[in-house]
N, C-alpha and C positions, 0 to 999 in steps of 0.2 A: 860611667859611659855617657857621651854629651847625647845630645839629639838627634843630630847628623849623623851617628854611628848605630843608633837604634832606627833609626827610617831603613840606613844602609842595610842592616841585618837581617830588618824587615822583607824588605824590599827583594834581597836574595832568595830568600824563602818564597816569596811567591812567583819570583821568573824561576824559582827550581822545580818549584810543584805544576808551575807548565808546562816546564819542559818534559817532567815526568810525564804530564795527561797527556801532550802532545805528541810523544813518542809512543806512550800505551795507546792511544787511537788514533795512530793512523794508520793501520791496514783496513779499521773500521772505513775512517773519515776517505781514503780511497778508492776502497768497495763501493760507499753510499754513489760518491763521484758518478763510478763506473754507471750502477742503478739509476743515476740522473740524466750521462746523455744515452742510454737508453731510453728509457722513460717510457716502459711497460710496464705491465703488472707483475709480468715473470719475471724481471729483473728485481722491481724492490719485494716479491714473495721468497726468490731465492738469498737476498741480501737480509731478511725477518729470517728466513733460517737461519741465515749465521750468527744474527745478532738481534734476536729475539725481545732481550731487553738494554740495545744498545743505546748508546746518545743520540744515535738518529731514526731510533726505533718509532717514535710517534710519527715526525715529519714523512717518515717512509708510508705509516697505514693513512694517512690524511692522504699523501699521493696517489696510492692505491686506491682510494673509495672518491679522490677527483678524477681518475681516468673509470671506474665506475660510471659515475654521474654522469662524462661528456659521451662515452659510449651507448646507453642508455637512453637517457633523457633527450632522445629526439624526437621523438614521439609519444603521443594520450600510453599506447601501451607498452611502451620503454620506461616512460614514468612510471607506471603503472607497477611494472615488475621490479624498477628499481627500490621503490620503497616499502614492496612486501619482501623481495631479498635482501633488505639491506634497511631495517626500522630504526635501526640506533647513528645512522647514517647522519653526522655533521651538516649534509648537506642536503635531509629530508627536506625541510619548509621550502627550499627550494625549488625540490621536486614535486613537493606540491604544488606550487604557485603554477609551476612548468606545465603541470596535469593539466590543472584548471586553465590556462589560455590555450593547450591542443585542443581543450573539449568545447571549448568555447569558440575556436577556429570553426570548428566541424558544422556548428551550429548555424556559425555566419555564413556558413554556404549558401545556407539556402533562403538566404535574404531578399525577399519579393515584392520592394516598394512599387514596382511597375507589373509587377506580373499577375499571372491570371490568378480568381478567384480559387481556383483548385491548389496554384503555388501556394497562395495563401494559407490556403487549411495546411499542407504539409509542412510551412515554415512554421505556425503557430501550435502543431501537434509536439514539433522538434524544438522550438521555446520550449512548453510543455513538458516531455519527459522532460529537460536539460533540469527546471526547476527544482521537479519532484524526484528524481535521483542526486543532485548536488545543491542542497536546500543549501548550502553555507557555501557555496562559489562567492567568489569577488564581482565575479558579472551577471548574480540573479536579479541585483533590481535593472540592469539592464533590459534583460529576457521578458521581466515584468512588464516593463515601460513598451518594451516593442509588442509584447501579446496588447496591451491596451490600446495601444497606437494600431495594429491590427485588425482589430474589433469595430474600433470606430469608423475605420477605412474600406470596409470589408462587401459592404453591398445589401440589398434588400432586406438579408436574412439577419444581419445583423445590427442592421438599427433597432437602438433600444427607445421603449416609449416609457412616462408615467403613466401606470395604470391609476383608472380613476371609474368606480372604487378600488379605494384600499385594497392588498391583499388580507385577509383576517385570518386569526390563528395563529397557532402557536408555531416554531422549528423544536425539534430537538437535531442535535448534529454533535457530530465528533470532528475535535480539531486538535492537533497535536503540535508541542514543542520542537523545531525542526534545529536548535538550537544543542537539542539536550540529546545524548542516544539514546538507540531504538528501542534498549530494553531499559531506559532511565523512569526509575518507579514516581508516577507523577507526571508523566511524558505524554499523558495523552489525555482530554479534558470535554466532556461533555457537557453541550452549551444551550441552554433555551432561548431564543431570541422571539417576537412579534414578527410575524411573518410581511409586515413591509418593511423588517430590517431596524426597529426600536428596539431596545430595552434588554440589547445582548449580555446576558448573563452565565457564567460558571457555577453550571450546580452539580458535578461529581469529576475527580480524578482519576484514573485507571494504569492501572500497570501496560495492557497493550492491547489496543483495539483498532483494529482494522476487518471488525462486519457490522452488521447492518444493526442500526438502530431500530428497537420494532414494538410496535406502539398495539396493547390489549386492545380490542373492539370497542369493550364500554371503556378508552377512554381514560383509565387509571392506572397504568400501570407502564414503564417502561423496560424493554428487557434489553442487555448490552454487553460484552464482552470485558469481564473487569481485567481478565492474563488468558492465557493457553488454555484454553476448556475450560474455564471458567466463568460462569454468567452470573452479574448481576441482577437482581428486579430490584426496583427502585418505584417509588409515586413520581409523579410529575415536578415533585420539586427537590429531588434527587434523593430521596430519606431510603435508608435500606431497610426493603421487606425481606428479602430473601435472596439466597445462593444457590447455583446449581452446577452439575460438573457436565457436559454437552460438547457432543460434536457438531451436533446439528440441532434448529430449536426452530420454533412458530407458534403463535397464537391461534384454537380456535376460535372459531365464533362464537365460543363460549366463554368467551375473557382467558382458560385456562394454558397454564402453557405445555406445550408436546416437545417429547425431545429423546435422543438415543443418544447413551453415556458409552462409549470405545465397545467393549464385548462385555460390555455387563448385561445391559438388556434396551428395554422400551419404558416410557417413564410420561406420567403428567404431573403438572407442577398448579396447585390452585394457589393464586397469591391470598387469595380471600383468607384461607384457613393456616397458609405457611405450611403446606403439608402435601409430601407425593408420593403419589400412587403408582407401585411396582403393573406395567400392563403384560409386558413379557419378560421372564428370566431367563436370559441368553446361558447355555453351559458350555462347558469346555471345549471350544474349539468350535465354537460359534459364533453367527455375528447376527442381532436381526437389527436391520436399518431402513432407511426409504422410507419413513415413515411418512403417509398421507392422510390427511383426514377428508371427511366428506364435509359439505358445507354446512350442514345442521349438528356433524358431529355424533351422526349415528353410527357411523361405518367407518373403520379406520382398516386399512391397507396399508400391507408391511411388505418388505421381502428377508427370506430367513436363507442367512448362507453356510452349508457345514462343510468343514474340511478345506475351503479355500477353492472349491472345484464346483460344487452345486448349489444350484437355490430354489428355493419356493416361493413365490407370491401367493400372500395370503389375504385374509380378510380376518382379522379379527376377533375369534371367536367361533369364526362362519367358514364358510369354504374355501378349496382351494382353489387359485386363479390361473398359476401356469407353474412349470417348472423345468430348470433343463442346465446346462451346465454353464458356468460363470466363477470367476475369481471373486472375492469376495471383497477387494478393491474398487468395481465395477460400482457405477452409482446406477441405480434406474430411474430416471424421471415419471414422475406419475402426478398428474392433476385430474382433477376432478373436472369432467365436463358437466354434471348435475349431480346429484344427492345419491346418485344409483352407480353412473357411467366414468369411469375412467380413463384415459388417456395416456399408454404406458409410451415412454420415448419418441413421441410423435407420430408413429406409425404403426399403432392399435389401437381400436377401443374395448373395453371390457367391460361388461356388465358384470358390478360385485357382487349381484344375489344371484343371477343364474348361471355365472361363467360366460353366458355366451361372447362369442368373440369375432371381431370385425375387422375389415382397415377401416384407415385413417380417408376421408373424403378427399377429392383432391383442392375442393374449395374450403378443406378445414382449416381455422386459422383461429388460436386461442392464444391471446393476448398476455406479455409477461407481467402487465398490469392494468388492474381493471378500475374505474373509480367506484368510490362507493354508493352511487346509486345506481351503479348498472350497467347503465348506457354507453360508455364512453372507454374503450381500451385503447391502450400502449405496446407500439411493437418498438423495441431499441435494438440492434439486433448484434452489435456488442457497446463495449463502453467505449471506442474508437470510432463508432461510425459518425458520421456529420449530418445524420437526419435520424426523424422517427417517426413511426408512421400510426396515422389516429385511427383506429377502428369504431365505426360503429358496432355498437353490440347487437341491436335490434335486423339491422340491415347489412352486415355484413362490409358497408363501404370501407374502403379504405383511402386514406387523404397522407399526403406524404409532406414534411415538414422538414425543409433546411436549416440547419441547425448546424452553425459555426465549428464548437468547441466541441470537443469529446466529454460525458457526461460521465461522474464518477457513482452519482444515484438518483435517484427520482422516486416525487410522491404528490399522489392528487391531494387537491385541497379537500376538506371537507365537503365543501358544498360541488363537486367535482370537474367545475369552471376551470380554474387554474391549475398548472403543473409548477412543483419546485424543480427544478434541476442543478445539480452540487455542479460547478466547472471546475476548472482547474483553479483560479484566481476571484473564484465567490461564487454567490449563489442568485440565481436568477430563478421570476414568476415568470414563465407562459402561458397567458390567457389565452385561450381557444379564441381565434378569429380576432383578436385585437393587436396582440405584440407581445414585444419579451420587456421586462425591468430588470437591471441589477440590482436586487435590493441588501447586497451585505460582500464586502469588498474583504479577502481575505488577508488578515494580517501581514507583518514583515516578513515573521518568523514561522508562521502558521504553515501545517497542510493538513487538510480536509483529510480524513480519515470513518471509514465505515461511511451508514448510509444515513437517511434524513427520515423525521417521520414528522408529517405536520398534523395538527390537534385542531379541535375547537377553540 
């Protein structure tokens, strides 16, 4: 057979095997037709039922998840629900891109090169969260640039000075990878820097911390959040003393640490010895928490909750202070006005030796941070507000301080001159009567996390 006659043979066979496919699909290749000028969902849902795994079975679910997408995706919360209904979506990064310039629309709203100093604070709050909830947006160094553009533009309150002296002492602070997820082991890193912003350094890793950094009396000992109930103590240069399992925890002034573990009980932690001591043993279907100490560390006040419905406030060892019905959810506030007097949710005081009981003055006013020599308190009165207000301790005055950005934590210097304050975009000194500094500019990738404790 020559060449000519095997191409020809060939050649048969394949316009025959077309014809064959072409007549086997075409009630499909019709149908599809019909599903196109349609061109609903119902149309190619009902054309996947007929033809499930037909020849135009992909082209049909790609249509279906494009009419998806343009339905959707006109909106921060049509994006939004497009990509939690629909994760394995061809046309997810899209809709992400999509998300991120609605959210970033919203933002630009409130753009206040000319407007008042109050526009101000509300466009630089809404920079702000936009930052700290979409750390990996395409327009956070924007948001960045315009918070500092901001800052600089912003009036009295926010010109920055160089302090001169120095600020002295040590940071400790928590900053985390915004790069990596939330629960990514490694993802969150606390940092000791010199408190005028030299010599920042990484000395411990943690699973997930977001509370307060919190620094022993004498000095030596730092306590920190390593995962979920879980605290580390660490020395000042990160070396691990010891672990504890805590809902809640504090230093007295005895170096020691106090703490209540979920419904097991009441607990002190001595880092000195690496060994704790059982204070109360919570039983079944009990809860004792609230724990308070006195400031010498004589007198420690609890409250003991049973059944979900009642409680007692106690002392101790010592008597009983009040009791009456509450869920066992319920937190009580209770600080210490002196070594004796307590202060239960703002509006009693209690004497822990004899019970007796008072209100609250109408000129009481105790401070959520005190310096440590005494003299000098802090009112912030959330971590939103745009001032904070200086108490004297002696005299009661009170002096009110404009203050830009929303503050994430604060802590007096040692010698109780200066306050740190964590922002959104770093950390600033304000020295009492002279001004503020930035002295430490937060990373690319970076967000501040828990709080700050400054040293000697």
């Amino acid at each position: 057979m020559t060449k000519a006659k095997i191409y020809a043979v060939f050649l048969a066979i394949i316009l025959a095997g077309y014809g064959i496919w072409y007549l086997v699909t075409l009630p499909e290749r019709r149908d599809f037709q019909s599903a196109k000028e349609a061109n609903t969902i119902t149309a190619y849902e009902i054309f996947l039922g007929w033809y499930p795994n037909g020849v135009y079975a992909a082209e049909a679910k790609d249509a279906i998840d494009k009419l998806n997408f343009q339905s959707y995706c006109t909106s921060a919360e049509g994006c939004d629900d497009f990509i939690r209904y629909y994760p394995k979506s061809p046309r997810k990064k899209e809709a992400e891109k999509r998300l991120d310039h609605f959210r970033w629309q919203e933002v630009q709203k409130l753009e206040s090169r000319n407007a008042s100093y109050s526009d101000r604070q509300d466009e630089y709050e809404s920079l702000s969260i936009f930052t700290k909830l979409y750390p990996n947006s395409r327009h956070r160094k924007e948001a960045e640039r315009r918070m500092a553009e901001i800052i600089t533009q912003g009036g009295p309150s926010l010109k920055l000075v160089h302090l001169d002296p120095r600020p002295q002492g040590r940071f400790f602070f928590g900053l985390n990878d915004a790069k990596l997820d939330y629960f990514a082991p490694g993802r969150d890193h606390i940092h000791r820097m010199n408190a005028d912003g030299t010599n920042d350094e990484e000395i411990a890793r943690v699973e997930s911390f977001d509370e307060d950094i919190i620094l022993s009396p004498n000095g030596k000992w730092l306590a920190f959040p390593e995962s979920v109930a879980k605290i580390l103590i660490t020395d000042l240069d990160g070396n691990f003393r010891g672990r504890i399992t805590a809902e809640d925890y504090f230093w007295g002034s005895n170096s020691q640490l106090y703490f209540y573990s979920g419904f097991t009980g009441l607990y002190r932690y001595d880092p000195e010895t690496n060994r704790t001591a059982t204070l109360v043993d919570s039983k079944v279907r009990t809860l004792d928490h609230c724990l308070s100490i006195s400031p010498s560390c004589k007198h420690i006040v609890y409250v003991h909750h049973e059944y979900g419905t009642r409680y007692w406030m106690r002392v101790l060892g010592g008597r009983l202070l009040e009791h009456g019905t509450s869920t066992h959810d319920e937190e009580f506030k209770i600080r210490w006005l002196s070594d004796t007097e307590i202060v239960v949710d703002d509006d009693r005081i209690i004497n822990a030796l004899t019970g007796e009981k008072r209100p609250v003055p109408d000129d009481y006013k105790l401070p959520i941070l005190v310096s440590p020599d005494g003299q000098r308190g802090v009112d912030w009165y959330s971590s939103d507000s745009k001032e904070f207000t200086e108490i004297s301790i002696p005299t009661g005055q009170e002096t009110k301080h404009p203050f830009f950005f929303a503050r994430q934590a604060i802590a007096f210097s040692p010698d109780s001159k200066d306050l740190a304050i964590v922002g959104d975009d770093g950390i600033y000194v304000y020295r009492f009567g002279v001004g503020t500094e930035k002295v430490y500019s937060k990373p690319e990738h970076g967000l501040f996390s828990g709080g700050i404790a400054w040293t000697k």
